[in-house]
C-alpha positions as CSV (number, residue, x, y, z in Angstrom):
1,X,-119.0,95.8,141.3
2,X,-121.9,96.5,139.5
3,X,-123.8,100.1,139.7
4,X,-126.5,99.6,141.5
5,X,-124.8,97.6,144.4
6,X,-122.2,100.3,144.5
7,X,-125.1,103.0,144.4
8,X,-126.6,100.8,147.6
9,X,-123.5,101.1,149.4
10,X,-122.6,104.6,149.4
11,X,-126.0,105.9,149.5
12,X,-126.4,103.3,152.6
13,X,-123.3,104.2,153.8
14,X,-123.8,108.4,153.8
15,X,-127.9,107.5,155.6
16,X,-126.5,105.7,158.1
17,X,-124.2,108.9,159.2
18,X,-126.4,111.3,158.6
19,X,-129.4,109.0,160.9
20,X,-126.7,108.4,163.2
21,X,-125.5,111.7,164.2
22,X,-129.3,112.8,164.0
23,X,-129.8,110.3,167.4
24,X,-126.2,111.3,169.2
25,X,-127.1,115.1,169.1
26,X,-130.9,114.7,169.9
27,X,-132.8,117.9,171.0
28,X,-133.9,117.1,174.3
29,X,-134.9,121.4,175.0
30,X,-136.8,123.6,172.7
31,X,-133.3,125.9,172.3
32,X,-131.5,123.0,171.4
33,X,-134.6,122.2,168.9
34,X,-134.7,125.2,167.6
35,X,-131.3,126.9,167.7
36,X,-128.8,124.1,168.3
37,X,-128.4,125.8,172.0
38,X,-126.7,128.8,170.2
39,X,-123.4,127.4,170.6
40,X,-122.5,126.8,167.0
41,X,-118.8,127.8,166.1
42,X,-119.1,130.6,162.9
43,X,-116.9,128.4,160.4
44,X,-119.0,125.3,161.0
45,X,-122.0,126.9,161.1
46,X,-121.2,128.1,157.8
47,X,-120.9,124.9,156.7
48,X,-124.1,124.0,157.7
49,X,-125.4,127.0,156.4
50,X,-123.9,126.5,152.8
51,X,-125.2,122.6,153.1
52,X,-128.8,124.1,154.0
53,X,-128.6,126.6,151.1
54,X,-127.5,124.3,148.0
55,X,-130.4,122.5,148.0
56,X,-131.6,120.0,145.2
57,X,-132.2,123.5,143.2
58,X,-128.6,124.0,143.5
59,X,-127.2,120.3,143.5
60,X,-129.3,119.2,140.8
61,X,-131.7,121.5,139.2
62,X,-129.3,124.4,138.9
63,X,-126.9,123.0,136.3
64,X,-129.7,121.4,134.5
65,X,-131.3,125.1,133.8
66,X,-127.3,126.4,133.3
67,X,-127.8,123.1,130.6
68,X,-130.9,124.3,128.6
69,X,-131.1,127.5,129.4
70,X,-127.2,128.6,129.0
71,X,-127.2,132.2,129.4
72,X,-130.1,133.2,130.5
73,X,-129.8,130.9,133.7
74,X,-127.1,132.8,134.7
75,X,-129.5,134.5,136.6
76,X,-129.1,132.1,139.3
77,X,-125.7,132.3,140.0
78,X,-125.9,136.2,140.6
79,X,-129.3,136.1,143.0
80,X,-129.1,133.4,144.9
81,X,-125.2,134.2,145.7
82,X,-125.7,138.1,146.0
83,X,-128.7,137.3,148.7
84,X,-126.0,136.6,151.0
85,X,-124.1,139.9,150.4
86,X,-127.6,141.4,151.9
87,X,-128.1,139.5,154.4
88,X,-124.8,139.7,155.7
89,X,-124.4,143.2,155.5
90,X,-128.4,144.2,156.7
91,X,-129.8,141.5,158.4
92,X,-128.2,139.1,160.3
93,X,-126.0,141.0,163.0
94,X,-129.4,142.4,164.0
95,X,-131.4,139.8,164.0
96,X,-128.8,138.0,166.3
97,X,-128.3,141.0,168.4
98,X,-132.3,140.7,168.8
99,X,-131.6,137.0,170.1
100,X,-135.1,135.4,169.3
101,X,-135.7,132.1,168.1
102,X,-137.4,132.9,164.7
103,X,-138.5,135.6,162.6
104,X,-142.2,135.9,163.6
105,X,-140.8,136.3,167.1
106,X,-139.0,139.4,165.7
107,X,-141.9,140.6,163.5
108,X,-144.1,140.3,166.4
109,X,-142.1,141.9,169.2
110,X,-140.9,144.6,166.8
111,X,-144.6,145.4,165.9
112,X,-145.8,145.0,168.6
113,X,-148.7,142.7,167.4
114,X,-149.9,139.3,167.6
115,X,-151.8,140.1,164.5
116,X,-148.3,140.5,162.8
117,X,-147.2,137.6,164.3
118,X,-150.2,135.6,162.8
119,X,-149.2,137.1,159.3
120,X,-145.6,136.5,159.2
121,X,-146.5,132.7,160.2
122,X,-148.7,132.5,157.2
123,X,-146.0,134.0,155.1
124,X,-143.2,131.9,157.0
125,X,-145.3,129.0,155.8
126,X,-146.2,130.1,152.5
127,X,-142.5,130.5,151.5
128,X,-141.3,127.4,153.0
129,X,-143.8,125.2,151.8
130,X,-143.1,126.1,148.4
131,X,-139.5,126.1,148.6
132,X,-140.1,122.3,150.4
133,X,-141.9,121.3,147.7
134,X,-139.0,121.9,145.2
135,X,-136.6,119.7,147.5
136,X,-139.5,117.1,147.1
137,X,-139.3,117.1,143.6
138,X,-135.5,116.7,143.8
139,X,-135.3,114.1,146.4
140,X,-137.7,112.2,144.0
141,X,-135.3,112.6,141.3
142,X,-132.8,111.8,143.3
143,X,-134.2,108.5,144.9
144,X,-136.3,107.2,141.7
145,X,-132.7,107.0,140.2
146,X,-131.2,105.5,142.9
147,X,-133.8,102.8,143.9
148,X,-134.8,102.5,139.8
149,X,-138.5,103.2,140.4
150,X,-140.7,105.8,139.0
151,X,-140.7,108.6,140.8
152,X,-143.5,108.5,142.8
153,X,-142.2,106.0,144.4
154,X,-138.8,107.8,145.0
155,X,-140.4,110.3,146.5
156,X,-142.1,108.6,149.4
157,X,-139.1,106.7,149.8
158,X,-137.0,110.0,150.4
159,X,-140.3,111.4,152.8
160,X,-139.3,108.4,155.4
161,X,-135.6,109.1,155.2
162,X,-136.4,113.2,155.8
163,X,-138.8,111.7,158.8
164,X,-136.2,109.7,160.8
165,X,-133.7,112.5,161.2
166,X,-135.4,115.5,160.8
167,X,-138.2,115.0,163.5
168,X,-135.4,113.6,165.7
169,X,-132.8,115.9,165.9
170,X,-134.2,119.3,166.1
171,X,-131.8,122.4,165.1
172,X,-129.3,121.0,166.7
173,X,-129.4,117.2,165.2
174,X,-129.3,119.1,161.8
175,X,-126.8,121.3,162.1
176,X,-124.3,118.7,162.6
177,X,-126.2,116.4,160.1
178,X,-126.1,119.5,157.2
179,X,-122.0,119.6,158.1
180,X,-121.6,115.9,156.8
181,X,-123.9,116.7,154.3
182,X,-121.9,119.7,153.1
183,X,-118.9,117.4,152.7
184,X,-120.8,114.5,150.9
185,X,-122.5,117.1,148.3
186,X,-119.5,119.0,147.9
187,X,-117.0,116.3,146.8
188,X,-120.0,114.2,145.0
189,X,-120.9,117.6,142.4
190,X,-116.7,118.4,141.9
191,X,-115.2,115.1,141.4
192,X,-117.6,114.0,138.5
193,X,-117.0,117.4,137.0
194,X,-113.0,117.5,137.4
195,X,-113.3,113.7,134.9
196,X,-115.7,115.2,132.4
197,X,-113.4,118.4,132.3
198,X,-110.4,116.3,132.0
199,X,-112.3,114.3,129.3
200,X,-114.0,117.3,127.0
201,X,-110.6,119.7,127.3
202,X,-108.1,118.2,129.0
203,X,-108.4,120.6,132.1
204,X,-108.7,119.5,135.7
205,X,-110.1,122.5,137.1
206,X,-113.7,122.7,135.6
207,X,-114.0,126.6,135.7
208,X,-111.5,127.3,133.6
209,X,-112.0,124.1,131.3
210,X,-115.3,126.1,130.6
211,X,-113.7,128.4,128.6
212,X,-110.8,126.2,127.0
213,X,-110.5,124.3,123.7
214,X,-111.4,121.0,123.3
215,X,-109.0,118.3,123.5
216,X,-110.0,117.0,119.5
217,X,-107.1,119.0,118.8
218,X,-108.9,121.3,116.2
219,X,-108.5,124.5,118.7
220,X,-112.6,125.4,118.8
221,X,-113.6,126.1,122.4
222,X,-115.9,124.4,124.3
223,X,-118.7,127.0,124.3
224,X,-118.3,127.7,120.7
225,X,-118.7,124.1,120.3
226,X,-121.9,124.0,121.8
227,X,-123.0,127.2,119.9
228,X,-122.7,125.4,116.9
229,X,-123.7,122.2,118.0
230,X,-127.2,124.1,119.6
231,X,-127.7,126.5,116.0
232,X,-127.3,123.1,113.9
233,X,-129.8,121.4,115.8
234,X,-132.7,124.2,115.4
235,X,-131.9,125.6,119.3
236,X,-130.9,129.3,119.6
237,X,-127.3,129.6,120.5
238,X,-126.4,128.4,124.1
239,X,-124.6,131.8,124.8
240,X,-127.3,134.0,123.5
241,X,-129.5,135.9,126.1
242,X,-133.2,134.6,124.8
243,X,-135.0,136.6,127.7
244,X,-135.9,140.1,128.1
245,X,-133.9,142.3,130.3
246,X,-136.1,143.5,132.4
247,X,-137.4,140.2,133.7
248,X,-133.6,138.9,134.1
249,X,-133.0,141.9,136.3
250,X,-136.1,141.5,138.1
251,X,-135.4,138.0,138.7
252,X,-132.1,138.7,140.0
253,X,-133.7,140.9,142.4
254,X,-135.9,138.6,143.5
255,X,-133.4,136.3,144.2
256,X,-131.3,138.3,145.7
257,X,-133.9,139.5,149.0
258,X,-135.5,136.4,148.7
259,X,-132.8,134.9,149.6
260,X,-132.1,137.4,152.9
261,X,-135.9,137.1,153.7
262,X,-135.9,132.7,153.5
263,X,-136.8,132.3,157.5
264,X,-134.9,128.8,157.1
265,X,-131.4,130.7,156.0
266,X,-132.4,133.1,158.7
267,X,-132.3,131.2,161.5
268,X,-129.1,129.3,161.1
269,X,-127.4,132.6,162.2
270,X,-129.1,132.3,165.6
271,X,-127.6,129.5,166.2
272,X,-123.9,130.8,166.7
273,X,-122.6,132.2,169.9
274,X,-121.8,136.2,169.6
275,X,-123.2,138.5,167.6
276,X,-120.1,139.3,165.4
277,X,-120.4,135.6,164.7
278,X,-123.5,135.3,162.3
279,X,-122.0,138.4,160.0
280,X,-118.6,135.5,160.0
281,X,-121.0,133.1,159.8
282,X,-122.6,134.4,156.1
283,X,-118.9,135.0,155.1
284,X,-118.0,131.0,155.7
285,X,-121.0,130.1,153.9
286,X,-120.3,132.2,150.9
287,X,-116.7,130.5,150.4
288,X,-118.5,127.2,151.0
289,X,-121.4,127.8,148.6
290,X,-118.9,129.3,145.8
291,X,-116.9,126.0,145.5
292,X,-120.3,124.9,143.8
293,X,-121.7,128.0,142.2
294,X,-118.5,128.9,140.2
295,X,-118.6,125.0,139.1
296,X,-121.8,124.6,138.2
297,X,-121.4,126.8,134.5
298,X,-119.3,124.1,133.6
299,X,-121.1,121.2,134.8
300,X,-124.5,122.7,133.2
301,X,-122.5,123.1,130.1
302,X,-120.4,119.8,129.6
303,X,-123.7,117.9,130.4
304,X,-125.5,119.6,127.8
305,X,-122.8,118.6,125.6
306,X,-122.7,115.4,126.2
307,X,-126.3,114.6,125.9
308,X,-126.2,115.8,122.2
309,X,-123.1,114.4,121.8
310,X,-124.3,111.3,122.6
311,X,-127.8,111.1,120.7
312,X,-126.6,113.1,117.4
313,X,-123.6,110.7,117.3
314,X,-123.1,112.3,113.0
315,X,-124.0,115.1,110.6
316,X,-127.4,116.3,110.8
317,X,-129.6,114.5,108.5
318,X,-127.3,111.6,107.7
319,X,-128.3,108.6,107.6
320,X,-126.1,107.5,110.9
321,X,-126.6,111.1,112.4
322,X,-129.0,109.9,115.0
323,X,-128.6,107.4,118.1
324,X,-130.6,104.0,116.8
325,X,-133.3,103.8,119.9
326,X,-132.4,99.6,120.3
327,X,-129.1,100.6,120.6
328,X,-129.6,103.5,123.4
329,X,-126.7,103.5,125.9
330,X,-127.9,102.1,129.7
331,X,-127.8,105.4,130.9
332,X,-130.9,106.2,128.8
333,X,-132.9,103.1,129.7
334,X,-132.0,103.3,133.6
335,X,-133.9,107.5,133.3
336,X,-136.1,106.0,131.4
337,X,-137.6,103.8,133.9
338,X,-138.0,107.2,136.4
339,X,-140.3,108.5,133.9
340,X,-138.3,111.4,133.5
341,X,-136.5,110.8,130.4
342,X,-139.2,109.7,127.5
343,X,-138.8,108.8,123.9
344,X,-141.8,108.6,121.5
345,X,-140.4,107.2,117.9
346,X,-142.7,109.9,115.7
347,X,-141.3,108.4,111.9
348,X,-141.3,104.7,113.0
349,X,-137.8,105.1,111.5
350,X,-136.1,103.4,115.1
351,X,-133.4,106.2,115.5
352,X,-133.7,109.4,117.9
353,X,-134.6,112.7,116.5
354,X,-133.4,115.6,119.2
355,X,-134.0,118.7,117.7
356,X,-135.2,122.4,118.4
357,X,-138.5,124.4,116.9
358,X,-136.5,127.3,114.8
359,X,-138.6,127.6,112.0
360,X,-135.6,127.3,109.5
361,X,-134.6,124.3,111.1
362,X,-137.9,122.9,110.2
363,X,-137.9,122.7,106.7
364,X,-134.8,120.7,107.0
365,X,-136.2,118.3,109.5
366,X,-139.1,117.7,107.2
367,X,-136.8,117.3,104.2
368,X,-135.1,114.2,106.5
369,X,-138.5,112.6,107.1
370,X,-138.2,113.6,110.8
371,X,-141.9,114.5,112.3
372,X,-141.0,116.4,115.3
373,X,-138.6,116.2,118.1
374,X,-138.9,112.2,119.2
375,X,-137.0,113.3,122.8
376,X,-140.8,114.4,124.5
377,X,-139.2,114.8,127.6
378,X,-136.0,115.4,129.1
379,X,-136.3,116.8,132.5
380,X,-133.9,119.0,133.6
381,X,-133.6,118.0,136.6
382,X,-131.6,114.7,135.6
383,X,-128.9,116.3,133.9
384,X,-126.2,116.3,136.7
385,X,-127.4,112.8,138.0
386,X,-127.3,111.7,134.3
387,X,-123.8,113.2,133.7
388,X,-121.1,111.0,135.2
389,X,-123.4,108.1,133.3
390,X,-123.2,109.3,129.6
391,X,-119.9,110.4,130.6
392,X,-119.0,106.7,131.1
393,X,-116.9,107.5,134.2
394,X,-116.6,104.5,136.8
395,X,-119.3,103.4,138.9
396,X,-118.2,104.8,142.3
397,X,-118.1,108.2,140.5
398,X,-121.5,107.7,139.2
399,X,-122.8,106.6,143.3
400,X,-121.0,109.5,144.6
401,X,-123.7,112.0,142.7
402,X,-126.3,110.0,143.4
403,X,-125.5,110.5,147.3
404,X,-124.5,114.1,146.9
405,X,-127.5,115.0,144.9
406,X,-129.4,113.2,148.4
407,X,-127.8,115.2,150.6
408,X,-128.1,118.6,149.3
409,X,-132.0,117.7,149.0
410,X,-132.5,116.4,152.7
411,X,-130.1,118.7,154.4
412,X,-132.5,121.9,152.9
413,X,-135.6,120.5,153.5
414,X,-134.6,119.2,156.8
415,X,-134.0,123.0,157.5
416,X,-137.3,124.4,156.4
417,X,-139.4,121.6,158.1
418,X,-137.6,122.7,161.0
419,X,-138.7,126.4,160.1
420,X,-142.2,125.2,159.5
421,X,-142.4,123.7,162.7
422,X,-141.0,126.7,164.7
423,X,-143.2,128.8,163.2
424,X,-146.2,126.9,164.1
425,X,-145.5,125.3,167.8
426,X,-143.4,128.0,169.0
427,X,-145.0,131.2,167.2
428,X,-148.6,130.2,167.0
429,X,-149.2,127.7,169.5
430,X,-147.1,129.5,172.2
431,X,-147.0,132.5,171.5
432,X,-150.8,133.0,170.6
433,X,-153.0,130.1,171.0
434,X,-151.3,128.2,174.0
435,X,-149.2,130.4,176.1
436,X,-149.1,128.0,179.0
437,X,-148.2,124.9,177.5
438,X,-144.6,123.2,179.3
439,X,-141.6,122.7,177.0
440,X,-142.1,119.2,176.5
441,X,-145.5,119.7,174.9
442,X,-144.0,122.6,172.8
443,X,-141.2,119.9,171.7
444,X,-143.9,117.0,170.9
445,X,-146.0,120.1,169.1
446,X,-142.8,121.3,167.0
447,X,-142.0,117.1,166.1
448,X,-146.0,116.6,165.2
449,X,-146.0,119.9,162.8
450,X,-143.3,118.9,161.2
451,X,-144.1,115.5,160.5
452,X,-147.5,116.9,159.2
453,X,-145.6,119.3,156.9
454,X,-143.3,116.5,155.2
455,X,-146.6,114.6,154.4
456,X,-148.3,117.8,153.0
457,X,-145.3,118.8,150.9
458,X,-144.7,115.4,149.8
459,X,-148.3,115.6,148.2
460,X,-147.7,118.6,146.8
461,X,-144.3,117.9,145.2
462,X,-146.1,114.9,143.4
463,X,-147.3,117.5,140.8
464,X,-144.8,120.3,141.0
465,X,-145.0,123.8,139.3
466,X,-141.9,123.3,137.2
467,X,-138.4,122.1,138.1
468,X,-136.9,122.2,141.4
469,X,-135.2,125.4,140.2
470,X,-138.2,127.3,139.2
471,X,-140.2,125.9,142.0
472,X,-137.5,127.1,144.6
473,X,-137.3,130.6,142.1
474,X,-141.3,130.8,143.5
475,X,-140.5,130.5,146.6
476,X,-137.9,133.0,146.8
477,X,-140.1,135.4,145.4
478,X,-143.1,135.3,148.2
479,X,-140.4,135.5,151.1
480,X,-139.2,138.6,149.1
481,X,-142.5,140.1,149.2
482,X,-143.6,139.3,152.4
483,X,-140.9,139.1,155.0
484,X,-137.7,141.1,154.1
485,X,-139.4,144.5,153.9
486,X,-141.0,143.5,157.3
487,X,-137.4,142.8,158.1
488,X,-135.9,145.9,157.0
489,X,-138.5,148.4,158.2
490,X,-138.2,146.7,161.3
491,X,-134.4,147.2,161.7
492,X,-134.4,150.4,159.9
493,X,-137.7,152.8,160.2
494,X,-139.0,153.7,163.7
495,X,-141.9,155.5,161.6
496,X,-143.0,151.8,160.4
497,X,-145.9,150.4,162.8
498,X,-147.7,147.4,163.5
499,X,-150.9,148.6,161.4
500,X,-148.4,149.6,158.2
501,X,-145.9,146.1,158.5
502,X,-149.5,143.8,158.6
503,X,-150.5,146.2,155.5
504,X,-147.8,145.6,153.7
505,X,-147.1,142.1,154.3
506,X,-150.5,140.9,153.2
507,X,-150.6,143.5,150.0
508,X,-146.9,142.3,148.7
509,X,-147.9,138.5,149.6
510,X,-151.1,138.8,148.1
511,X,-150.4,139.9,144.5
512,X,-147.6,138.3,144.2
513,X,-149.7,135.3,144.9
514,X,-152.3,136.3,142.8
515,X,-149.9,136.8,139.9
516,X,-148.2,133.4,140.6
517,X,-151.6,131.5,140.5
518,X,-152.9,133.3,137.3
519,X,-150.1,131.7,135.4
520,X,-149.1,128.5,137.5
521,X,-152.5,127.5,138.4
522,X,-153.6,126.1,141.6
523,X,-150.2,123.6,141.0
524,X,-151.3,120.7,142.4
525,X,-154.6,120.3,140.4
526,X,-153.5,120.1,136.7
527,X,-154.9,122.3,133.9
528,X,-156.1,125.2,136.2
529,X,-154.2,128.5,135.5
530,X,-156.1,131.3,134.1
531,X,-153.2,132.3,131.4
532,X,-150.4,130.1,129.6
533,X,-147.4,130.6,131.4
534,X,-146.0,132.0,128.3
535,X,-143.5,135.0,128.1
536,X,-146.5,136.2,125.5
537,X,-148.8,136.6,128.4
538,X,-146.4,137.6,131.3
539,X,-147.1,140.8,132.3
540,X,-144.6,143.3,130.9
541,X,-142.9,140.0,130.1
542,X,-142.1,139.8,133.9
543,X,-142.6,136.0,134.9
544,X,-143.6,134.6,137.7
545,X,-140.7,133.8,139.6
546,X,-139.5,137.4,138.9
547,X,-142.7,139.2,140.1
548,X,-141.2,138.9,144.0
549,X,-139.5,142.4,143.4
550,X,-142.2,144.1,142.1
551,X,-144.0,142.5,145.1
552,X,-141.3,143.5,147.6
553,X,-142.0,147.2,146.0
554,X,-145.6,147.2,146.8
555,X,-145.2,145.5,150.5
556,X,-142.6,148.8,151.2
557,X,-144.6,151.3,149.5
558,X,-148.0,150.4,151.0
559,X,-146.6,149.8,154.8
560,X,-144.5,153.5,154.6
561,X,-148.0,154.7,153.3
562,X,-150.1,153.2,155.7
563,X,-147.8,154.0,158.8
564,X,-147.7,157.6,157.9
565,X,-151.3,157.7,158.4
566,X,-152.0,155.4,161.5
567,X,-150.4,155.7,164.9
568,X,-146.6,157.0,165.9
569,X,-144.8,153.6,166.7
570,X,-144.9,153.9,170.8
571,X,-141.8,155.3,173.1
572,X,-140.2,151.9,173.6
573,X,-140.6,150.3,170.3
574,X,-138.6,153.1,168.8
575,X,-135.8,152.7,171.6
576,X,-135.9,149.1,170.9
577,X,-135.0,149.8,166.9
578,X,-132.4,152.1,168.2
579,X,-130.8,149.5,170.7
580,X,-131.0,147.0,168.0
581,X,-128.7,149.0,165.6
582,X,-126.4,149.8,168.4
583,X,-122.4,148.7,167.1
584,X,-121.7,147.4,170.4
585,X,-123.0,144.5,169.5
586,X,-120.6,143.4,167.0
587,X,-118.3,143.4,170.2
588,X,-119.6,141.6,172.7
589,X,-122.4,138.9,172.8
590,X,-126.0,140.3,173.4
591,X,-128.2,137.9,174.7
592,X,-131.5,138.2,176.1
C-alpha cells in the first residue's frame, strides 16, 4: 500500500476514536465541562495529563531543537520535566484541597478581589494563547505533511478537527480523548526510533543506542560521529555548549515554574477524586511523560544524522560529496511541497550544498565553488515527522508519526482551549460580569469562547514567533511571571494581599512582555521588533524565553513590597491559607 493511503488510514482511523469518544462522554454540566465531574482515577488521569503536556513542542519540535541545537537544547529536558517536581511537591495538593474549578477562582477568592480575578484572566489568557499558538504551528506541520499541502492549508484543516471534539466534550470529553491520545503518541514517537536505533547502532533501546558505536564496525560512537560529521561541515560540535550559562540556567528556571504556573496542566489535577490523588496524579504523569523525554536525545540526534547523512552522501568537497538535487530522495520533495523544507541552487552546479557559517569552513567552501548554504530552510519542526522517511523504514511506520505527531498537538491544545474558555465564561462572565446567568448559558458561553479562541489562535499561529518549541518556551515564561508567584504567595504568605498579588502580577507580566516584544516583535505583523533577536542584543545575553525568571523575580519582589505597605490580609483570609495547608487533606477528600 502506498504512503499516503496508509497515512489516510491510520490518521482516519485514530480521528474517528478520538471524535468518537468526544460525543459518548459529552459534558452535559459545567463540572463535567470543566473538571470531568472530578471523578478521574489518579493513574489515568496521569495519562491524560502526560498526553496534555507533550504537546507538538514535545512530539515534534523538541527533538528537532535536541537535532540542531544538540547540547544546548538540553535545556528542555530538565525544565519542562523538573516543573512537575514543583508542582507536585507545592502546588497541586493545595490547589485540590481548595476544590475550585480554575485558577482565577483561586486567585480571586484567595485575594479577595475581583480585580485580581480580572488580572489572572488576562494572564490565564496571555499564557495560553501563546502556548496555543505553538500547537497551531505544530498541527500545521503535522497536517500539511499528512494531506501534502502547504501549510496554511494544514493548519485550517487541523482548526476543524480541534473544533469537532474540543467544543464537544468539555473536560470530561478530553480527558478520555487525551488517554487515547497518550497511547497513539506514545507508541507512534518510540517505535520509529527503536528501527533507526537498530539501524545506526544495532541497539533496540534508543537511550542507550545514544551513546553506543555505530554498527559500520569501525568502533566510533554515535555522538562522536556526529561531532565530526557537524565540525567537517562548518557547524560547531553537536556536543559543545554554544550558549552562555546564565541564560541556560535562566531558561531552565523558566521552564521549570512555568510549567507549575500553566493553568491548563493546573487544572487536570482537579479533576481527580481525593486530595492525595492529584500529588499521585503528577507522579503518573512523570513516568508517562519520561518514556518520551529520556527518548527524545536520541531521536533528536539520529535524525540529525541522518539528514546529513543523507545530503553529504561523500568527502567534503568531492566531486560526489553532495546529494544531486534531480536525484533528491521522495522524502525531500514530499517537505518540499509544505514549504518547510526549501532548496535554492546558489552555483547552478545541480547538487546540494549543506553547510555551516564557521569562518574557516568558508574559505574551503569558496575554494569548492560553493556560494553559500543551498539548504535556505530546514525547519525544525519536520525533523521527527521527516525521520522514519529518510530512514527508509516501511510505510506504516512512517503513518504512525504522522498520527502521533497529531495527537500530541490536539490533545494540548484541546486542553488549553478548554482553559481559555473556563477562564472567560466561568471567571469573567460568572463570576464578574454575569453572575446570574443558568448553567446552560455558562455551557453555550464556555463552547462559543472557545470556538472564538481556536479561530484567533489559528490566525496567530499563521506567522509564529519561532518554532513550536520556542513559541511554547514564551509561553512558559509569561505563566512563570504572572501566575505561579500569585500561586505561591497565595498558598504560602498570609502577609501577601489583594493590593500586593494585582501589583505583582501586572509588574512580572508586564516586563516580561515588554522584553518579549522588544525582540520578537508584535509576532504576527512581520518586521516589527525593536532589536534583532540576536544573543548580541539580549540583555545580559538573557533571551527571551529565559526572561520568565527574572520576571517571576520582579512579580515576588514587588507584591512582598507592596503588601508590606498596604492593608493586613483580613481575619479570615489568613485562616483560609492556614486551612488550606492543613495535612489532613492528604487523608481524606476535601471538597467544597
Amino acid at each position: 500500500m502506498d504512503l499516503k493511503t496508509m497515512t489516510f488510514l491510520v490518521v482516519g482511523a485514530t480521528f474517528a476514536l478520538y471524535i468518537f469518544i468526544a460525543v459518548k462522554a459529552r459534558a452535559s454540566t459545567t463540572a463535567e465541562f470543566y473538571v470531568a465531574g472530578k471523578g478521574v482515577h489518579p493513574v489515568l488521569n496521569g495519562m491524560a495529563t502526560a498526553a496534555d503536556w507533550m504537546s507538538a513542542a514535545s512530539f515534534i519540535s523538541m527533538a528537532g531543537l535536541i537535532a540542531f541545537k544538540g547540547y544546548d537544547a538540553s535545556v528542555y529536558l530538565m525544565g519542562w520535566t523538573g516543573g512537575y517536581v514543583l508542582l507536585a511537591m507545592l502546588l497541586a495538593p493545595y490547589l485540590r484541597k481548595y476544590g475550585k474549578f480554575t485558577v482565577p477562582d483561586f486567585i480571586g477568592d484567595r485575594f479577595y478581589s475581583n480585580k485580581a480575578r480580572l488580572v489572572a484572566i488576562i494572564c490565564l489568557i496571555t499564557a495560553s494563547l501563546t502556548y496555543v499558538i505553538g500547537q497551531m504551528k505544530g498541527i500545521g506541520v503535522a497536517f500539511s505533511r499528512f494531506l501534502e499541502v502547504d501549510f496554511s492549508t494544514g493548519l485550517f484543516a487541523g482548526m476543524a478537527i480541534v473544533f469537532i471534539y474540543a467544543v464537544l466534550g468539555g473536560m470530561k470529553g478530553i480527558t478520555y480523548t487525551q488517554i487515547a491520545q497518550y497511547c497513539v503518541l506514545i507508541f507512534a514517537y518510540t517505535v520509529p526510533a527503536i528501527f533507526i536505533s537498530l539501524q545506526l547502532t544495532g541497539m533496540p533501546i534508543p537511550q542507550l543506542g545514544l551513546g553506543s558505536a555505530m554498527i559500520d564496525g569501525n568502533g566510533v560512537y554515535l555522538l562522536d560521529k556526529l561531532d565530526q560529521i557537524c565540525v567537517d561541515l562548518g557547524f560547531a560540535a553537536y556536543t559543545a555548549q554554544k550558549g552562555s550559562t546564565l541564560n541556560i540556567f535562566l531558561l531552565t528556571m523558566s521552564l521549570m515554574i512555568g510549567t507549575a504556573g500553566l493553568p491548563h496542566v493546573i487544572t487536570r489535577f482537579f479533576t481527580v477524586p481525593k486530595v492525595r490523588d492529584a500529588r499521585s496524579s503528577t507522579g503518573w504523569a512523570l513516568v508517562f511523560i519520561a518514556i518520551l523525554y529520556t527518548t527524545a536525545p536520541a531521536v533528536g540526534a539520529m535524525a540529525y544524522y541522518n539528514l546529513m547523512d543523507t545530503v553529504q552522501t561523500g568527502p567534503v568537497g568531492s566531486p560526489d560529496g553532495n546529494l544531486k538535487y534531480d536525484e533528491r530522495p521522495d522524502w525531500f520533495k514530499n517537505w518540499e511541497k509544505t514549504g518547510l523544507l526549501v532548496f535554492e541552487d546558489k552555483n547552478n552546479d545541480g547538487n546540494i550544498q549543506y553547510y555551516g557559517n564557521n569562518k574557516d569552513f568558508a574559505v574551503k567552501a569558496e575554494s569548492y565553488g560553493w556560494q553559500g548554504n543551498e539548504m535556505v530552510k530546514v525547519d525544525r519542526d519536520i525533523m521527527v515527522l521527516a525521520n522514519p522517511e529518510i530512514a527508509r523504514l516501511p510505510n506504516w511506520v512512517i503513518a504512525l508519526v504522522a498520527a502521533g505527531g497529531i495527537a500530541a498537538a490536539l490533545s494540548t491544545a484541546a486542553g488549553l482551549l478548554l482553559a481559555i474558555a473556563a477562564a472567560i465564561s466561568h471567571d469573567l462572565l460568572k463570576s464578574i460580569l454575569m453572575p446570574d446567568i443558568n448553567e446552560k448559558q455558562e455551557l453555550l458561553a464556555s463552547r462559543i469562547a472557545m470556538a472564538g479562541a481556536i479561530c484567533v489562535a489559528g490566525i496567530l499561529g499563521m506567522n509564529p514567533p519561532g518554532f513550536a518549541a520556542q513559541v511554547v518556551a514564551l509561553a512558559f515564561g509569561l505563566a512563570a511571571s504572572s501566575i505561579f508567584p500569585a500561586l505561591m504567595l497565595g498558598i504560602f504568605s498570609k502577609r501577601c494581599n489583594s493590593t500586593g498579588a494585582i501589583c505583582g502580577m501586572l509588574a512580572g507580566l508586564g516586563t516580561t512582555l515588554v522584553y518579549i516584544f522588544w525582540f520578537k516583535g508584535w509576532f504576527f505583523i512581520q518586521g516589527t521588533a525593536m532589536m534583532p533577536d540576536t544573543p548580541d542584543n539580549w540583555l545580559l545575553g538573557i533571551s527571551p524565553g529565559s526572561f520568565g525568571a527574572i520576571g517571576a523575580l520582579i512579580n515576588f519582589t514587588v507584591a512582598l513590597i507592596v503588601s508590606n505597605m498596604t492593608e493586613e490580609v483580613p481575619e479570615h483570609i489568613a485562616r483560609l491559607v492556614e486551612d488550606i495547608r492543613v495535612p489532613r487533606g492528604s487523608h481524606a477528600a476535601v471538597d467544597h
